[in-house]
C-alpha positions in Angstrom: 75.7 -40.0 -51.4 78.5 -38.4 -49.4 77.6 -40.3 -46.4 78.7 -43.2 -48.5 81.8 -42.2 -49.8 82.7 -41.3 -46.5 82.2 -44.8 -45.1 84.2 -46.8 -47.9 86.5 -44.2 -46.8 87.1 -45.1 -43.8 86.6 -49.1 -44.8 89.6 -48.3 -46.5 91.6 -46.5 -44.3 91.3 -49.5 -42.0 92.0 -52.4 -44.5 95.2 -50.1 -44.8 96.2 -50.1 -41.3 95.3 -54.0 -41.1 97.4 -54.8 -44.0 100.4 -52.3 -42.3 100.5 -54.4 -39.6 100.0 -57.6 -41.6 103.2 -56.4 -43.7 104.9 -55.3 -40.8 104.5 -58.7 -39.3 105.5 -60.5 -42.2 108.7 -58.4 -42.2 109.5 -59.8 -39.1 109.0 -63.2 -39.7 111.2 -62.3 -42.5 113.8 -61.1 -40.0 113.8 -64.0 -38.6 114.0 -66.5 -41.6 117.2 -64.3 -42.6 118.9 -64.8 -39.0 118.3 -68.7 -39.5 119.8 -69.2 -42.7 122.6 -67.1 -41.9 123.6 -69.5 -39.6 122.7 -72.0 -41.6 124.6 -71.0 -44.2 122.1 -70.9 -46.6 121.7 -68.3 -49.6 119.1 -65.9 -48.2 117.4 -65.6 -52.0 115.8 -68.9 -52.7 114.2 -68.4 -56.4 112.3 -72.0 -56.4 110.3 -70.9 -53.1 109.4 -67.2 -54.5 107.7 -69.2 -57.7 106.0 -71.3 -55.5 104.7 -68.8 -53.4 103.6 -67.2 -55.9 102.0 -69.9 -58.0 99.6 -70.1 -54.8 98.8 -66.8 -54.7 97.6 -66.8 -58.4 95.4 -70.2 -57.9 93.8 -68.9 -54.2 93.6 -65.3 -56.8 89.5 -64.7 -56.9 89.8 -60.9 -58.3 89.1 -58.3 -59.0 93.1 -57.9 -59.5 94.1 -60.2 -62.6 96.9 -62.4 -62.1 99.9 -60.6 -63.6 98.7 -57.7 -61.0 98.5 -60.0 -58.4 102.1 -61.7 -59.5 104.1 -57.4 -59.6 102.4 -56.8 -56.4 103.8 -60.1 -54.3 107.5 -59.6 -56.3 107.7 -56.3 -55.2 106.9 -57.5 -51.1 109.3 -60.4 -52.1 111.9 -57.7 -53.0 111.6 -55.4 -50.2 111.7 -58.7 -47.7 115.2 -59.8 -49.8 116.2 -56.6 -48.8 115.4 -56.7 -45.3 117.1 -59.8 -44.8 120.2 -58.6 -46.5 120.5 -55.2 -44.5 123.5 -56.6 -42.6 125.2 -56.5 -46.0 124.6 -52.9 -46.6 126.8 -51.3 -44.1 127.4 -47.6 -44.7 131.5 -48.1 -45.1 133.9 -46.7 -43.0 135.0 -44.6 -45.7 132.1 -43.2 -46.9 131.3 -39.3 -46.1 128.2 -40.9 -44.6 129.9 -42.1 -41.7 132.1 -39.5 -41.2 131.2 -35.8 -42.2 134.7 -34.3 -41.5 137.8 -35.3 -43.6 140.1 -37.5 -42.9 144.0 -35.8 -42.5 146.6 -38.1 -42.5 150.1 -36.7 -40.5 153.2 -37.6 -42.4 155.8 -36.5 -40.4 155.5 -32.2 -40.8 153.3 -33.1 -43.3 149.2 -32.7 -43.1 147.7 -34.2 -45.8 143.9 -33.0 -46.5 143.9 -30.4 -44.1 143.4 -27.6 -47.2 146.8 -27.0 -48.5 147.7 -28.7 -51.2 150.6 -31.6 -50.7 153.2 -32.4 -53.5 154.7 -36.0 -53.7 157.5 -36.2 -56.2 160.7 -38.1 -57.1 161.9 -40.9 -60.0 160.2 -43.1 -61.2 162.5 -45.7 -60.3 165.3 -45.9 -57.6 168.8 -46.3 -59.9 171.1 -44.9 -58.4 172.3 -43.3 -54.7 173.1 -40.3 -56.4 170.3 -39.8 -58.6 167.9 -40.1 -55.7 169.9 -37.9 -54.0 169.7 -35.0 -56.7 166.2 -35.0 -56.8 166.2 -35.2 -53.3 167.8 -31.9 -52.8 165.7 -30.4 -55.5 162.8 -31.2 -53.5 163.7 -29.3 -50.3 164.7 -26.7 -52.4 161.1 -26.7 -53.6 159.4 -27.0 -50.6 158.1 -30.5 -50.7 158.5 -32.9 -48.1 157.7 -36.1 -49.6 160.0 -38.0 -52.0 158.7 -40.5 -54.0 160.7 -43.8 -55.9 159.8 -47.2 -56.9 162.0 -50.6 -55.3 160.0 -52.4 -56.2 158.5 -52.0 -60.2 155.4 -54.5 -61.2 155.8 -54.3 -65.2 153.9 -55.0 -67.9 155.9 -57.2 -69.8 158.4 -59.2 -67.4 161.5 -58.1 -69.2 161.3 -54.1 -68.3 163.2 -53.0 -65.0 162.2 -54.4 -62.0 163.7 -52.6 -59.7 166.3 -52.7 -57.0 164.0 -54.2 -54.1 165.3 -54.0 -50.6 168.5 -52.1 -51.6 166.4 -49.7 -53.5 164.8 -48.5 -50.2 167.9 -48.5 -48.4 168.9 -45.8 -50.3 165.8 -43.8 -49.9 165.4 -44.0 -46.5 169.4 -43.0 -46.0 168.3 -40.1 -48.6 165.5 -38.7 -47.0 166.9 -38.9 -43.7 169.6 -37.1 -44.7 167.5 -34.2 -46.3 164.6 -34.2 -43.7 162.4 -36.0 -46.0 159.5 -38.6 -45.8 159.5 -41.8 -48.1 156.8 -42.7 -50.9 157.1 -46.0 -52.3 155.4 -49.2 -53.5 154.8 -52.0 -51.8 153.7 -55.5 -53.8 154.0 -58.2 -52.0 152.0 -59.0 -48.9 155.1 -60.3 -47.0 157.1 -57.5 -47.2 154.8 -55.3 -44.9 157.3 -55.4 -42.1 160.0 -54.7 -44.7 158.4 -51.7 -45.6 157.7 -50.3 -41.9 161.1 -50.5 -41.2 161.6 -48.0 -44.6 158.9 -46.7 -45.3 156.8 -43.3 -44.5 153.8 -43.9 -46.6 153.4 -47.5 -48.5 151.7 -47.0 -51.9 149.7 -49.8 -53.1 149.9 -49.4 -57.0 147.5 -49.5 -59.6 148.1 -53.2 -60.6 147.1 -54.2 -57.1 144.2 -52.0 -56.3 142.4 -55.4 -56.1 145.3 -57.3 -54.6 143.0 -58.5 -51.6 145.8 -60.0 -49.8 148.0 -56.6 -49.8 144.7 -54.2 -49.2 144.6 -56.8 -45.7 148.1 -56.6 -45.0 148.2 -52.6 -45.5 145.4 -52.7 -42.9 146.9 -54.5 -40.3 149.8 -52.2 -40.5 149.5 -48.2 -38.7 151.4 -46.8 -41.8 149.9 -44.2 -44.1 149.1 -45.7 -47.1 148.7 -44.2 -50.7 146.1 -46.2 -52.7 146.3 -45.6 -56.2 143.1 -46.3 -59.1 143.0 -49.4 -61.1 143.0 -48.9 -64.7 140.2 -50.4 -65.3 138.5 -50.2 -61.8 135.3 -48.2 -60.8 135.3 -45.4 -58.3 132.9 -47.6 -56.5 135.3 -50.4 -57.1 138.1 -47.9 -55.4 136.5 -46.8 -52.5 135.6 -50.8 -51.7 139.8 -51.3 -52.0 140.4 -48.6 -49.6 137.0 -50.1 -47.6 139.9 -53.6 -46.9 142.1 -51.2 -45.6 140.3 -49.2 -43.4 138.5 -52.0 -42.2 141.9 -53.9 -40.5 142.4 -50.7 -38.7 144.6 -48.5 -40.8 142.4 -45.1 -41.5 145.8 -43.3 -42.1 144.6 -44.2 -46.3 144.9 -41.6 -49.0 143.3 -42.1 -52.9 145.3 -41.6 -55.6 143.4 -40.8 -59.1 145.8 -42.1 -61.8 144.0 -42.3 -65.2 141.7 -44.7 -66.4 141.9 -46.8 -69.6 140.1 -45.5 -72.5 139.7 -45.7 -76.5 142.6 -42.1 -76.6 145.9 -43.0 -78.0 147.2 -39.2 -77.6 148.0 -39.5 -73.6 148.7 -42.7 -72.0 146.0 -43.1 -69.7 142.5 -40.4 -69.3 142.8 -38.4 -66.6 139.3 -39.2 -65.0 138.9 -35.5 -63.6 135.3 -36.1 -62.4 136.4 -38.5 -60.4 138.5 -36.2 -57.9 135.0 -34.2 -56.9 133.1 -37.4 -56.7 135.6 -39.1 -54.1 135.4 -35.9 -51.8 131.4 -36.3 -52.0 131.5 -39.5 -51.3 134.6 -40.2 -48.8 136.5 -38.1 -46.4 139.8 -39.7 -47.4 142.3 -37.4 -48.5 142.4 -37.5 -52.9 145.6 -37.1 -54.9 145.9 -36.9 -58.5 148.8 -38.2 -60.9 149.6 -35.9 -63.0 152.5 -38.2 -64.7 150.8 -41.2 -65.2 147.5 -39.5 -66.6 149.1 -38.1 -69.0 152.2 -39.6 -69.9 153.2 -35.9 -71.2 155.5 -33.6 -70.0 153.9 -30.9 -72.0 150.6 -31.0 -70.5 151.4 -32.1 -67.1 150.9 -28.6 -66.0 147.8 -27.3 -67.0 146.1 -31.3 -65.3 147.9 -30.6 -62.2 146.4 -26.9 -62.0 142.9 -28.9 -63.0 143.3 -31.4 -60.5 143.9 -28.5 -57.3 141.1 -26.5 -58.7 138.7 -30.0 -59.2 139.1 -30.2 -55.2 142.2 -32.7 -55.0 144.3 -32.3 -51.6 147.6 -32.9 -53.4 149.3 -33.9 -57.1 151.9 -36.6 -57.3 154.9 -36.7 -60.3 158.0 -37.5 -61.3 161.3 -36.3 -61.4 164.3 -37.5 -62.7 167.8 -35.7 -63.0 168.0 -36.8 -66.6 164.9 -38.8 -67.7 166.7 -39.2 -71.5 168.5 -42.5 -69.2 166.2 -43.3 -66.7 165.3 -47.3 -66.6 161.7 -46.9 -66.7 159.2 -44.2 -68.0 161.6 -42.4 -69.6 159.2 -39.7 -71.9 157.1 -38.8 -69.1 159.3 -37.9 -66.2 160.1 -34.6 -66.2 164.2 -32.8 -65.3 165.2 -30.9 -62.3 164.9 -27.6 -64.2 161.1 -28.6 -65.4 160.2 -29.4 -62.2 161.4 -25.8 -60.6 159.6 -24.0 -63.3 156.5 -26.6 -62.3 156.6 -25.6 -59.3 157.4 -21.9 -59.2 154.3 -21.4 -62.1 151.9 -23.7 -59.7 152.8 -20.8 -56.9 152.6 -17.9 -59.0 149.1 -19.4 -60.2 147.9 -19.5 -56.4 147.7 -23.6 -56.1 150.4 -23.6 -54.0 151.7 -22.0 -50.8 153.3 -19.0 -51.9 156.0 -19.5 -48.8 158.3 -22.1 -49.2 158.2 -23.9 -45.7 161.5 -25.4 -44.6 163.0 -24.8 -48.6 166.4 -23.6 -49.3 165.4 -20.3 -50.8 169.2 -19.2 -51.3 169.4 -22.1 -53.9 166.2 -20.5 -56.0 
Protein backbone atom coordinates (compact mmCIF):
# COMPACT_ATOMS: atom_id res chain seq x y z
CA UNK A 1 0.00 0.00 0.00
CA UNK A 2 2.82 2.37 0.75
CA UNK A 3 4.58 1.32 -2.32
CA UNK A 4 1.63 2.91 -4.00
CA UNK A 5 1.30 6.06 -2.46
CA UNK A 6 4.72 6.51 -3.05
CA UNK A 7 4.45 6.20 -6.83
CA UNK A 8 1.41 8.58 -7.33
CA UNK A 9 3.82 10.54 -5.40
CA UNK A 10 6.17 10.91 -7.50
CA UNK A 11 3.51 10.81 -10.70
CA UNK A 12 2.73 13.96 -9.11
CA UNK A 13 5.73 15.49 -8.45
CA UNK A 14 6.48 15.22 -12.08
CA UNK A 15 3.08 16.46 -13.56
CA UNK A 16 4.23 19.45 -11.33
CA UNK A 17 7.45 20.02 -12.83
CA UNK A 18 5.92 19.49 -16.39
CA UNK A 19 3.22 22.00 -15.81
CA UNK A 20 6.27 24.57 -14.27
CA UNK A 21 7.85 24.49 -17.26
CA UNK A 22 4.59 24.48 -19.30
CA UNK A 23 3.67 27.85 -17.18
CA UNK A 24 6.96 29.10 -17.44
CA UNK A 25 6.74 28.82 -21.16
CA UNK A 26 3.56 30.28 -21.45
CA UNK A 27 4.90 33.25 -19.47
CA UNK A 28 7.13 33.85 -22.10
CA UNK A 29 5.11 33.74 -24.91
CA UNK A 30 3.29 36.16 -22.74
CA UNK A 31 6.40 38.34 -22.75
CA UNK A 32 6.46 38.39 -25.92
CA UNK A 33 2.66 39.16 -26.89
CA UNK A 34 3.16 42.28 -24.31
CA UNK A 35 6.40 43.59 -26.37
CA UNK A 36 4.22 43.40 -29.59
CA UNK A 37 1.31 45.27 -28.66
CA UNK A 38 3.32 47.73 -26.99
CA UNK A 39 4.52 48.73 -30.20
CA UNK A 40 1.53 48.23 -31.55
CA UNK A 41 -0.05 50.35 -29.48
CA UNK A 42 -2.59 48.06 -28.45
CA UNK A 43 -4.15 47.81 -24.83
CA UNK A 44 -2.29 44.90 -23.35
CA UNK A 45 -5.80 43.59 -21.48
CA UNK A 46 -7.97 42.37 -24.17
CA UNK A 47 -11.35 41.15 -22.20
CA UNK A 48 -13.15 39.63 -25.50
CA UNK A 49 -9.98 37.11 -26.00
CA UNK A 50 -9.74 36.05 -22.04
CA UNK A 51 -13.70 34.89 -22.51
CA UNK A 52 -12.87 33.21 -25.38
CA UNK A 53 -10.08 31.44 -24.13
CA UNK A 54 -11.81 30.52 -21.62
CA UNK A 55 -15.07 29.42 -23.15
CA UNK A 56 -12.63 26.69 -24.88
CA UNK A 57 -11.27 25.54 -21.97
CA UNK A 58 -14.70 24.78 -20.40
CA UNK A 59 -15.98 22.86 -23.77
CA UNK A 60 -12.40 20.77 -24.21
CA UNK A 61 -13.16 20.53 -19.85
CA UNK A 62 -13.55 16.42 -19.35
CA UNK A 63 -13.17 16.52 -15.34
CA UNK A 64 -12.81 15.66 -12.67
CA UNK A 65 -12.52 19.69 -12.04
CA UNK A 66 -16.17 21.20 -12.71
CA UNK A 67 -16.23 24.14 -14.82
CA UNK A 68 -16.45 27.13 -12.48
CA UNK A 69 -13.02 25.42 -10.97
CA UNK A 70 -11.70 25.13 -14.25
CA UNK A 71 -12.91 28.91 -15.13
CA UNK A 72 -10.88 30.56 -11.21
CA UNK A 73 -7.98 28.42 -12.05
CA UNK A 74 -7.34 29.90 -15.87
CA UNK A 75 -8.42 33.72 -14.47
CA UNK A 76 -6.01 33.51 -11.99
CA UNK A 77 -2.96 32.36 -14.88
CA UNK A 78 -4.70 35.12 -16.99
CA UNK A 79 -4.04 37.60 -14.02
CA UNK A 80 -0.57 36.71 -13.26
CA UNK A 81 0.22 36.86 -17.30
CA UNK A 82 -1.57 40.67 -17.27
CA UNK A 83 0.76 41.24 -14.77
CA UNK A 84 3.71 40.10 -16.43
CA UNK A 85 3.11 42.02 -19.36
CA UNK A 86 2.55 45.13 -17.51
CA UNK A 87 5.78 44.90 -15.22
CA UNK A 88 7.35 47.76 -17.25
CA UNK A 89 4.61 49.89 -15.62
CA UNK A 90 5.46 49.05 -12.12
CA UNK A 91 8.71 50.74 -11.76
CA UNK A 92 9.80 51.12 -8.08
CA UNK A 93 9.81 55.26 -8.29
CA UNK A 94 12.57 57.25 -7.87
CA UNK A 95 11.25 58.46 -4.75
CA UNK A 96 10.38 55.61 -3.09
CA UNK A 97 12.67 54.42 0.09
CA UNK A 98 12.83 51.30 -2.10
CA UNK A 99 15.17 52.83 -4.42
CA UNK A 100 17.11 54.71 -2.17
CA UNK A 101 17.59 53.60 1.61
CA UNK A 102 19.34 56.86 2.69
CA UNK A 103 17.50 60.24 2.84
CA UNK A 104 17.50 62.65 0.54
CA UNK A 105 19.08 66.26 2.13
CA UNK A 106 18.43 69.04 0.11
CA UNK A 107 21.35 72.17 0.62
CA UNK A 108 19.67 75.53 0.71
CA UNK A 109 22.31 77.74 0.93
CA UNK A 110 23.75 77.14 4.97
CA UNK A 111 20.82 75.30 5.17
CA UNK A 112 20.60 71.21 5.23
CA UNK A 113 17.35 70.11 5.02
CA UNK A 114 16.69 66.41 6.38
CA UNK A 115 19.91 65.86 7.61
CA UNK A 116 18.35 65.46 11.48
CA UNK A 117 17.90 68.94 12.66
CA UNK A 118 14.85 70.32 12.41
CA UNK A 119 14.46 73.39 9.57
CA UNK A 120 11.99 76.31 10.17
CA UNK A 121 10.50 78.12 7.08
CA UNK A 122 8.52 81.20 8.10
CA UNK A 123 7.34 84.65 6.85
CA UNK A 124 3.78 86.37 5.65
CA UNK A 125 1.47 85.02 4.11
CA UNK A 126 1.48 87.44 1.49
CA UNK A 127 4.19 89.96 0.17
CA UNK A 128 2.47 93.69 0.96
CA UNK A 129 4.73 95.68 1.61
CA UNK A 130 8.84 96.31 1.50
CA UNK A 131 8.78 96.97 4.96
CA UNK A 132 6.56 94.42 6.28
CA UNK A 133 8.73 91.76 4.63
CA UNK A 134 11.48 93.40 6.00
CA UNK A 135 10.28 93.22 9.75
CA UNK A 136 9.70 89.72 9.65
CA UNK A 137 12.75 89.36 7.95
CA UNK A 138 14.81 90.63 10.79
CA UNK A 139 12.74 88.68 13.23
CA UNK A 140 13.78 85.68 11.59
CA UNK A 141 17.60 86.05 11.86
CA UNK A 142 17.00 87.07 15.23
CA UNK A 143 15.44 83.65 15.59
CA UNK A 144 17.73 81.65 13.97
CA UNK A 145 15.90 80.67 10.81
CA UNK A 146 17.30 81.01 7.52
CA UNK A 147 14.53 80.68 5.32
CA UNK A 148 11.87 83.38 4.70
CA UNK A 149 8.85 82.55 3.29
CA UNK A 150 5.96 84.97 1.19
CA UNK A 151 3.53 84.51 -1.44
CA UNK A 152 3.83 86.82 -5.10
CA UNK A 153 1.98 85.04 -6.45
CA UNK A 154 -1.64 84.03 -4.33
CA UNK A 155 -4.05 81.28 -6.28
CA UNK A 156 -7.45 82.03 -4.38
CA UNK A 157 -10.41 80.58 -3.91
CA UNK A 158 -12.79 82.97 -5.02
CA UNK A 159 -11.13 85.27 -7.72
CA UNK A 160 -11.83 88.51 -5.89
CA UNK A 161 -9.37 87.81 -2.69
CA UNK A 162 -5.71 89.29 -3.01
CA UNK A 163 -3.75 88.10 -5.71
CA UNK A 164 -0.78 89.13 -4.95
CA UNK A 165 1.96 91.47 -6.12
CA UNK A 166 3.61 88.94 -8.81
CA UNK A 167 7.05 89.84 -10.16
CA UNK A 168 7.37 92.99 -7.91
CA UNK A 169 6.42 90.85 -5.00
CA UNK A 170 9.66 88.79 -5.38
CA UNK A 171 11.62 91.66 -6.08
CA UNK A 172 11.28 92.65 -2.79
CA UNK A 173 12.03 89.39 -1.20
CA UNK A 174 14.95 88.64 -2.87
CA UNK A 175 16.40 92.41 -2.11
CA UNK A 176 15.14 91.39 1.57
CA UNK A 177 16.75 88.29 2.04
CA UNK A 178 19.85 89.34 0.55
CA UNK A 179 20.10 91.95 2.68
CA UNK A 180 19.64 89.85 5.92
CA UNK A 181 21.54 86.67 4.65
CA UNK A 182 18.40 84.85 3.96
CA UNK A 183 17.05 82.26 1.48
CA UNK A 184 13.70 82.79 -0.43
CA UNK A 185 10.41 80.46 -0.13
CA UNK A 186 7.81 81.20 -2.47
CA UNK A 187 5.14 79.89 -4.89
CA UNK A 188 5.39 79.43 -8.18
CA UNK A 189 1.93 78.80 -10.44
CA UNK A 190 2.42 79.21 -13.70
CA UNK A 191 4.55 76.97 -15.83
CA UNK A 192 6.12 79.91 -17.69
CA UNK A 193 7.41 81.62 -14.98
CA UNK A 194 10.08 78.91 -14.06
CA UNK A 195 12.90 81.13 -15.36
CA UNK A 196 11.29 83.97 -13.51
CA UNK A 197 11.52 82.26 -10.50
CA UNK A 198 15.29 81.08 -10.78
CA UNK A 199 16.35 84.38 -11.21
CA UNK A 200 14.45 85.02 -7.45
CA UNK A 201 13.93 82.30 -6.07
CA UNK A 202 15.90 79.77 -3.43
CA UNK A 203 13.32 77.17 -3.16
CA UNK A 204 10.08 77.27 -5.54
CA UNK A 205 6.99 75.88 -3.73
CA UNK A 206 4.41 74.28 -5.80
CA UNK A 207 1.13 74.93 -3.72
CA UNK A 208 -1.59 72.78 -2.69
CA UNK A 209 -4.00 73.84 -5.64
CA UNK A 210 -1.39 72.60 -8.06
CA UNK A 211 -0.17 69.41 -6.50
CA UNK A 212 -1.68 67.88 -9.69
CA UNK A 213 -0.69 70.77 -11.95
CA UNK A 214 1.18 68.22 -14.42
CA UNK A 215 2.49 71.01 -16.53
CA UNK A 216 4.21 72.88 -13.35
CA UNK A 217 5.36 69.33 -11.55
CA UNK A 218 7.36 69.02 -15.45
CA UNK A 219 8.56 72.40 -15.42
CA UNK A 220 9.79 72.22 -11.59
CA UNK A 221 11.69 69.13 -12.94
CA UNK A 222 13.50 70.52 -15.66
CA UNK A 223 14.72 73.25 -13.37
CA UNK A 224 17.93 72.38 -10.53
CA UNK A 225 16.07 74.49 -7.91
CA UNK A 226 14.91 73.00 -4.67
CA UNK A 227 11.49 72.72 -4.65
CA UNK A 228 8.82 72.58 -1.83
CA UNK A 229 5.86 70.41 -2.82
CA UNK A 230 3.00 70.95 -0.78
CA UNK A 231 -0.35 68.13 -0.20
CA UNK A 232 -3.50 68.48 -2.10
CA UNK A 233 -6.51 68.92 -0.11
CA UNK A 234 -8.02 66.25 -1.26
CA UNK A 235 -5.04 64.17 -2.66
CA UNK A 236 -3.76 60.72 -1.37
CA UNK A 237 -0.33 60.27 0.05
CA UNK A 238 -0.01 57.87 -2.80
CA UNK A 239 -1.42 60.57 -5.01
CA UNK A 240 1.55 62.96 -3.41
CA UNK A 241 4.42 60.93 -3.72
CA UNK A 242 3.29 60.32 -7.73
CA UNK A 243 3.38 64.47 -7.89
CA UNK A 244 6.80 64.60 -6.51
CA UNK A 245 7.47 61.20 -8.81
CA UNK A 246 7.02 64.30 -12.20
CA UNK A 247 9.47 66.11 -10.53
CA UNK A 248 12.04 63.93 -9.70
CA UNK A 249 11.66 62.21 -12.84
CA UNK A 250 12.91 65.50 -15.19
CA UNK A 251 15.87 65.59 -13.06
CA UNK A 252 15.32 67.81 -10.05
CA UNK A 253 15.78 65.42 -6.81
CA UNK A 254 16.50 68.62 -4.85
CA UNK A 255 12.20 68.04 -3.77
CA UNK A 256 10.98 68.38 -0.28
CA UNK A 257 6.99 67.31 0.87
CA UNK A 258 5.04 69.55 2.58
CA UNK A 259 2.02 67.91 4.77
CA UNK A 260 -0.61 70.77 4.89
CA UNK A 261 -4.02 69.36 6.05
CA UNK A 262 -6.38 67.43 4.33
CA UNK A 263 -10.08 68.14 3.90
CA UNK A 264 -12.41 66.61 6.20
CA UNK A 265 -16.14 66.65 7.83
CA UNK A 266 -14.28 69.19 11.13
CA UNK A 267 -15.45 72.70 11.03
CA UNK A 268 -13.25 73.65 14.34
CA UNK A 269 -9.76 74.03 12.39
CA UNK A 270 -9.60 74.74 8.76
CA UNK A 271 -8.05 71.91 7.39
CA UNK A 272 -7.04 68.16 9.55
CA UNK A 273 -3.78 68.01 10.15
CA UNK A 274 -3.08 64.40 8.65
CA UNK A 275 -0.36 63.53 11.35
CA UNK A 276 -0.03 59.89 10.18
CA UNK A 277 0.92 60.98 7.13
CA UNK A 278 4.43 62.58 8.24
CA UNK A 279 5.65 58.77 9.49
CA UNK A 280 4.23 57.14 6.43
CA UNK A 281 6.17 59.50 3.92
CA UNK A 282 9.60 58.78 5.76
CA UNK A 283 8.68 54.90 5.39
CA UNK A 284 7.98 55.22 2.20
CA UNK A 285 10.33 58.04 0.55
CA UNK A 286 13.64 59.48 1.44
CA UNK A 287 12.52 63.00 0.56
CA UNK A 288 12.78 65.36 3.22
CA UNK A 289 8.79 66.04 4.99
CA UNK A 290 7.71 69.37 6.32
CA UNK A 291 4.61 70.01 8.10
CA UNK A 292 2.28 73.27 8.03
CA UNK A 293 1.48 74.11 11.03
CA UNK A 294 -0.55 77.35 9.83
CA UNK A 295 -2.59 75.97 7.24
CA UNK A 296 -3.57 72.76 9.31
CA UNK A 297 -4.86 74.45 11.61
CA UNK A 298 -5.93 77.75 10.80
CA UNK A 299 -5.34 78.57 14.76
CA UNK A 300 -3.01 80.51 16.36
CA UNK A 301 -3.84 78.91 19.60
CA UNK A 302 -3.01 75.48 18.77
CA UNK A 303 -0.29 75.97 16.33
CA UNK A 304 2.10 75.11 18.97
CA UNK A 305 1.33 71.98 20.46
CA UNK A 306 0.90 70.52 16.12
CA UNK A 307 4.20 71.87 15.45
CA UNK A 308 5.83 70.02 18.65
CA UNK A 309 3.53 66.82 17.12
CA UNK A 310 4.82 67.17 13.80
CA UNK A 311 8.96 67.14 15.07
CA UNK A 312 8.20 64.34 17.39
CA UNK A 313 5.89 62.37 14.42
CA UNK A 314 9.44 62.38 12.53
CA UNK A 315 8.95 65.64 10.24
CA UNK A 316 12.50 67.24 9.13
CA UNK A 317 11.03 70.80 9.50
CA UNK A 318 7.54 72.93 10.26
CA UNK A 319 6.55 75.78 8.03
CA UNK A 320 4.29 79.07 9.28
CA UNK A 321 3.47 82.38 9.16
CA UNK A 322 4.40 85.50 10.37
CA UNK A 323 3.08 88.76 9.97
CA UNK A 324 4.02 92.13 11.81
CA UNK A 325 0.36 92.76 12.36
CA UNK A 326 -1.84 90.04 10.91
CA UNK A 327 -5.19 92.25 12.25
CA UNK A 328 -4.27 94.01 8.42
CA UNK A 329 -2.70 91.55 6.47
CA UNK A 330 -4.38 91.03 2.87
CA UNK A 331 -4.82 87.46 3.17
CA UNK A 332 -5.23 84.85 6.10
CA UNK A 333 -5.54 87.22 8.43
CA UNK A 334 -6.76 84.87 11.73
CA UNK A 335 -4.13 82.44 11.35
CA UNK A 336 -0.90 84.22 10.98
CA UNK A 337 0.64 84.69 13.92
CA UNK A 338 2.74 88.55 15.30
CA UNK A 339 6.42 88.99 15.74
CA UNK A 340 6.05 88.60 19.57
CA UNK A 341 4.00 85.09 18.98
CA UNK A 342 6.38 83.91 16.89
CA UNK A 343 9.57 84.66 19.47
CA UNK A 344 7.68 82.96 22.24
CA UNK A 345 7.04 80.08 19.38
CA UNK A 346 10.11 79.73 18.93
CA UNK A 347 11.88 80.16 22.28
CA UNK A 348 9.09 77.37 23.92
CA UNK A 349 9.95 74.97 20.70
CA UNK A 350 13.76 75.26 22.09
CA UNK A 351 13.16 75.06 25.61
CA UNK A 352 10.96 71.83 24.71
CA UNK A 353 14.18 70.29 22.90
CA UNK A 354 12.61 70.38 19.13
CA UNK A 355 14.86 72.84 18.29
CA UNK A 356 18.57 73.58 18.34
CA UNK A 357 19.17 75.07 21.57
CA UNK A 358 22.08 77.46 19.86
CA UNK A 359 20.87 79.96 17.73
CA UNK A 360 23.24 79.65 14.60
CA UNK A 361 24.08 82.88 12.87
CA UNK A 362 20.94 84.78 15.17
CA UNK A 363 21.32 88.18 16.66
CA UNK A 364 21.20 87.06 20.34
CA UNK A 365 21.74 90.71 21.60
CA UNK A 366 18.18 91.49 20.15
CA UNK A 367 16.61 88.44 22.39
Amino acid sequence: MSNKLEELRQQLDEINGKLLELMNQRAAVVQQIGEVKKQQGVNKYDPVREQDMLNRLVQANTGPFDDGTIRHLFKQIFKASLDLQQQDQKKVLLVSRKRQTEDTVVQVGEEAVGNGSSTVIAGPCSVESEEQVRQVAHALKQQGVRLLRGGAFKPRTSPYDFQGLGEEGLKILRKVADETGLKVVSEIVNPADMELAEQYVDVIQIGARNMQNFELLKAAGSTRTPVLLKRGMSATVEEFLFAAEYIVSRGNTQVMLCERGIRTYEKWTRNTLDISAVPLIKQESHLPVFVDVTHSTGRRDIQLPVAKAALAAGADGIMLEVHPNPAVALSDSNQQIDIEQFNKFMQEMRRAGFLNQELVGADKAHL
